[in-house]
Structure formats: C-alpha cells, structure tokens
C-alpha positions, 0 to 999 in steps of 0.5 A: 026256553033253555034252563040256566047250567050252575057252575060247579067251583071246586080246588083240587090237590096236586095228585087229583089233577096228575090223576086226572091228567095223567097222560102229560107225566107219561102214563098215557097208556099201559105200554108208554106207563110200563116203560115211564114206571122203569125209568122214573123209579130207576132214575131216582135210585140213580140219583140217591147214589150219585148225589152222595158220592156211591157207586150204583148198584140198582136191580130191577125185577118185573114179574107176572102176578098172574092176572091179566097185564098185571105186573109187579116191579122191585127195584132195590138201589144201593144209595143213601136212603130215606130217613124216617120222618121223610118216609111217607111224604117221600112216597105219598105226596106229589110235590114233595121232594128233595128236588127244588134246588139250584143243582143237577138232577134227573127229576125237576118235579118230584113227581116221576117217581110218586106218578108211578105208585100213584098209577099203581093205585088207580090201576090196580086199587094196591099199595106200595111197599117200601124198606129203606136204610141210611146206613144205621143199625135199625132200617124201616118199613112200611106199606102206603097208599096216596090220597088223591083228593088231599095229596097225603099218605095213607100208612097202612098195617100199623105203620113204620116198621123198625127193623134191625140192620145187622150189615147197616145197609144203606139204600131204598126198596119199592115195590108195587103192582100196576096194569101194563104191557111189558111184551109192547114195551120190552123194545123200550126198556131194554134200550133204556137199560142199554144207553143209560149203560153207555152214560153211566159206565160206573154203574151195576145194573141188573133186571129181570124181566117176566120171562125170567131172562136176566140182563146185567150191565156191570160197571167198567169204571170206579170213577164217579163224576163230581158231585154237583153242589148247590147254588143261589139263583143267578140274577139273569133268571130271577122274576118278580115273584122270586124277589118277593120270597127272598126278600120275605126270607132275608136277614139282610137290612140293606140292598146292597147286602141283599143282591150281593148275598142272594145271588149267585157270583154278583159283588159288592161293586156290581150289586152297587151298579145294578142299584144305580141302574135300577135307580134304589137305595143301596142303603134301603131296608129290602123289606120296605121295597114297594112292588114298582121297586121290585118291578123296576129291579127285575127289569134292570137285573134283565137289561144289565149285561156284566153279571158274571156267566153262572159256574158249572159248579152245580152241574155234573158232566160225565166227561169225554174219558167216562163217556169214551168207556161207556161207548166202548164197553156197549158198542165196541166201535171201530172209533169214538171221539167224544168233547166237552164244550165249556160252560154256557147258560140261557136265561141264566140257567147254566148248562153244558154239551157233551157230544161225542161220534162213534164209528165201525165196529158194533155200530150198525148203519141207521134204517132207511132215513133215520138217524143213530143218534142217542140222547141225553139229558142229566144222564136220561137217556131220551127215547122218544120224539127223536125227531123233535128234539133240538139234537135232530135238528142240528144233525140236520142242517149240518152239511156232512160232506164237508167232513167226509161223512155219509149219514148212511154210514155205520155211525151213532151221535151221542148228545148229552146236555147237563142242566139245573133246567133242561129246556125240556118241552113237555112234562113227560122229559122226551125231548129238548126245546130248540133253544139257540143257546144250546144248539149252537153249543150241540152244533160246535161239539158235533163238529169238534168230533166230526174233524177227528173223524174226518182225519181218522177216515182219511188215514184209514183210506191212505193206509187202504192205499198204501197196503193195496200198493204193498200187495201188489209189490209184495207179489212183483218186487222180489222177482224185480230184485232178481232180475234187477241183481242178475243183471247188475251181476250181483246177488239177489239175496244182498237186496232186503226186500221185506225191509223195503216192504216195511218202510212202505208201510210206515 
C-alpha cells in the first residue's frame, strides 16, 4: 500500500524563479550567458544615453581572471546615471526599473541587465561592483549582492560610498565576474558589436576582448534620433485589469473626464460615444463602476472602430538617412536604398518598419541556402532563431524575380522595427512573432527597396552595354573615319571622334 506524498506549498521571489528558470532569459549555458551578459549590459548603457539626448560612448573590457572560464566584465557608459536612492534597487532587485512605461525602449522587463549580476552570483558566489554619477560634484560607490529568496539587495563593505566628482562625469560602471566561454562566443559578440555599429552610427564603441585585441566602432554622425516621449495607454490595448488600477488611481468624478483623461488621442466626443455604446453614464463617478460595467467598457473599447491610430510619438525610428550611414560606414556597399513605412499599430500597440537593401561592394554573397538578412528591434541587433523570425518568412514568400533579384547574389536586407511592445516570442528577445500587422508592413518596406534596386540593376546593365558598345567602337571608329574622309576627299583630323565617343556614354 502506497504511503500518501504531502505537497510542499511555497511562494517564491521574482529572482528565485529567474534563478530557477534562468535558460528562458538567455542564460542557458556559459556560451549563450557570455553573449546575453554583453548585450544586456551594453544595451542598457545605450538606452541611458539615448533616453536623455547624449551621444554614446560605452566600453566594454573582458579579461581572464585566471580560474578556468572565469571572466570578468567592465562596462563603463557615458549616459545619465543612477541617482543614489536608486542605486541598489537599480542593480539588486529583479522587476525594478525605469522601464514600465508607454515609450520606446530596449528592455521591456528590467531584468536583462540584473540577470547578468544575478548569473554572476550563482555562478561565481562574487559581488557586483558599481560607481555611477549624474553629473554633480560628488559621484557613488558600492559593492551588492542580490538576495534570491527575498529579491533585495545586499550592500556590501559599508555600503554607498560618495566620492568627489571633481570633472562632474556623469554615467554608470558595472563591473562582476561570471562563468562563461568567450572562445565559443567570441563569433557572437563581435557580430553583436558590428550590426549594433550599423544601427547606431552616432555611437563610439570600444571592447577589449581576453586576448587583448581591441575593436573600436567610432561614431559617423552627431545626429541622434529624437527622443521618444511618454504616452497614456491606447484604448485598443486596455484589459479589465488596467481599468480597475486607473480608476483606482483617478482624480476623475465623471467617465466622460475619466476615458478622455486616461487615453491616449480619445476626446471628449468619442469619450461620449464609446459610453453610449458601452451603454454607462457619462455622469457616473468611475469609482462607483460595478465589474459587469468595467467588463462591458473593455468590451466596447475592443468592438469600436474610431478611435484614432496611436502617434509614433513615443517611438524613436533611426531614419532612412541615419540607417544609409550606419550601413555604409560597416559594409561599404556598392548600393543601399533604406525606407521608412508610416506609423501603424497592433493591439493598439504602435510600431514602425524600417527596411533597407544593400548591394555589391563589402556585401559578400550569403552561404548556401541562407539569407544576409539583419535584424532589428528598438536598435538590438537579433542574433539568433533567424529562421523563426517573421523577417525570414516575408523574405521568403516574396517572389524576387520580379525585381530582378537572385537571393544568391551579393546582397543583405536590413529590418528594424520600433515598438512600445515588440511581439517578441520568448523572454530571451531573439526573434519576433508572425504578427499580420507588422509583416504586411516588413513586406511593403522591402518591396519599396527592392524597385530601387531593381532600377539601379537595370542602369548598371545598360551602361555594361553601352561601354561594351564604346569599346568596340573605341578600337574601329577612328580607322572608320579615316577611311570614311578619304573617301569623302576630306580631312580625317576634321572628324571628332572622342566627342562622339562621348555622347555614346551619356
């Protein structure tokens, strides 16, 4: 007779389950963790800049520590800085962020970055060592560890430090130890390091690898993208459970105040409509909604079809112009056409699609049966899963021959998209969900760079043409002329022939 098995109930933190379940954030293995640590931290040194108008300058240095597969990172940004109340919740707890707004930005979770001290500590039991300024006289110190089973900080030796900040720099150090393997990597991170020059090519990037080689990517611009701002919620994107925080929160005593205050582009006159439908007071005090009401208000915000589209305010597209300079200055194409669709949204999320083709020149022809195609999302370059990523599968099902174009040939297609949600399909940001929405927009970019390549291919094979033509005329056309004067009893030298040769090449 078997013996009866008492469940064990127990709530765990937010950090204990990434510990637990680490793999899913991209810390799988020491070779995947390596590459994911890079990324994460020099994503959010990235975003500090970016998100207050600085033009990037992030180094990176990963060196040996002398115990088997043992590395220590350095990553040192010029951007805005941590103030110091923020300091260990910023590093120490995972969730907690600057993040969880209705804007742009490359992390969606607050996690990436906390991921990586956290995959330090577990696999090296070492602390994290951080110095961050805001650009006043005094800038900050500290050493931390996270708690795993209460999702707080630990601050070590005598906690925050203030320093002087005689130059008052202003921008974030972080610097930890971890268990990785940069020689199965190192293919991985320089590619990061190169496309993420192609996107940002108002950036300096330095990194210093173990061997002690060091790669810089130099700025080529000092124009910056404009800097998204802030939005309210768009009604074609609100749940039951979003109505109930901001009624919760409202100052509002009247729906009609309440939808026209809390929404984003919604007025007065469609506020008025959207509460016929929904078949509620206009008058009523939001916070006397029963949960029927608030059901029946989602439902309607869902079925009515006037709302206005989100604006691309809170978005920051890096622009054909920028996008051109990025490519050029990392491939040196023969040719590149880049296009910037119009805003759209999905699920009242808003987005855009950036495409762009390069052509010849650096571009080396793809392997066998794959694809040049580089990836983007909110300026990430997305390194793996190509083949699951929506951009694949519009390359795909595009017929080419119409645009003259042979996949095999020495060409590269460049898809970003911008988002206050990227659909991405797993936690780990690798690749982006096959939303109809956005592929019909990736489509219509593509095919917008692809007639301009098509024109320039045509061109090119009718100046090929006409200077085969030239050629042989070139060796003939003088003897031609000769015979032709001296049988016309003229001259030979009154015939101009470079001048005809010329107006052949026009």
């Amino acid at each position: 007779m078997s013996k009866d098995v008492r469940e064990v109930y127990e709530a765990i933190s937010p950090a204990d389950f990434f510990y637990r379940n680490r793999e899913i954030a991209g810390f799988d293995n020491p070779v995947r963790a390596t590459y994911t640590i890079v990324r994460e931290l020099v994503e959010n040194s990235l975003d500090a800049c970016e998100t207050h108008g600085i033009l990037p300058s992030v180094y990176v240095s990963l060196t040996e520590t002398g115990r088997a597969g043992v590395y220590r990172i350095r990553v040192e940004d010029n951007g805005c800085g941590v103030p110091k109340e923020y300091i260990p919740s910023a590093f120490g707890q995972i969730l907690f962020g600057s993040k969880y707004v209705l804007r742009q930005t490359r992390g969606m979770f607050g996690l990436g970055g906390k991921m990586a001290i956290l995959y330090g500590q577990i696999t090296t039991h070492s602390s994290v060592k951080i110095i961050s300024g805001t650009g006043g006289p005094v800038k900050y110190q500290c050493e931390l560890m996270i708690d795993i089973q209460s999702n707080k900080p630990i601050l070590l030796r005598g906690g925050i430090k203030t320093l002087p900040n005689p130059l008052y720099w202003h921008g974030t150090i972080v610097e930890f130890e971890f268990e990785g393997d940069y020689s199965r990597s190192k293919g991985r991170i320089l590619d990061y390091f190169r496309q993420t020059a192609i996107i940002l090519p108002y950036a300096n990037i330095s990194f210093i690898t173990p061997e002690g080689i060091y790669y810089r990517f130099l700025r080529v611009t000092d124009k910056l993208p404009k800097i998204p701002k802030e939005v309210l919620p768009h009604p074609k994107g609100v749940d039951v459970e979003l109505i109930k925080r901001l009624v919760k929160r409202t100052r509002s005593d009247r729906m009609v105040d309440f939808i026209s205050y809390n929404f984003h582009r919604v007025g007065r006159k469609t506020a008025l409509a959207l509460l016929k439908r929904a078949k509620i007071d206009p008058n009523k005090d939001p916070k006397e909604l029963t949960s029927d009401e608030i059901v029946k208000l989602v439902n309607a915000m869902k079925r009515y079809d006037n709302f206005l589209p989100p604006d691309a305010s809170c978005l920051s597209p890096i622009g054909p112009e920028l996008l051109v300079k990025g490519i050029e200055k990392e491939l040196k194409p023969e040719f590149v056409y880049a296009v910037q669709r119009k805003p759209s949204s999905y699920s009242g999320h808003p987005f855009i699609v950036e495409a762009a083709i390069a052509y010849g020149g650096g571009v080396q022809p793809p392997k066998p049966g794959e694809i040049n195609l580089y990836r983007y999302a909110n300026k990430i370059p997305l390194l793996y899963d190509t083949a699951s990523d929506v951009s694949f599968k519009v390359i795909k099902s595009i017929k080419w021959s119409r645009y003259r174009i042979d996949l095999e040939m020495p060409i590269a297609f460049f898809v970003h998209i911008v988002s206050t949600k990227v659909p991405y399909k797993t936690v780990g940001k690798e690749f982006i969900a096959d939303i109809p929405e956005v592929a019909y927009e990736i489509e219509w970019a593509l095919k917008t760079c692809a007639r301009k390549l098509k024109s320039y291919l045509m061109s090119k094979i009718r100046r090929i043409a006409i200077e085969r033509r030239v050629n042989v005329l070139e060796k003939y056309l003088p003897k031609i002329a000769q015979f032709s004067s001296e049988l016309a009893g003229k001259n030979p030298s009154s015939i101009d022939v470079e001048k005809i040769i010329g107006r052949l090449r026009r």
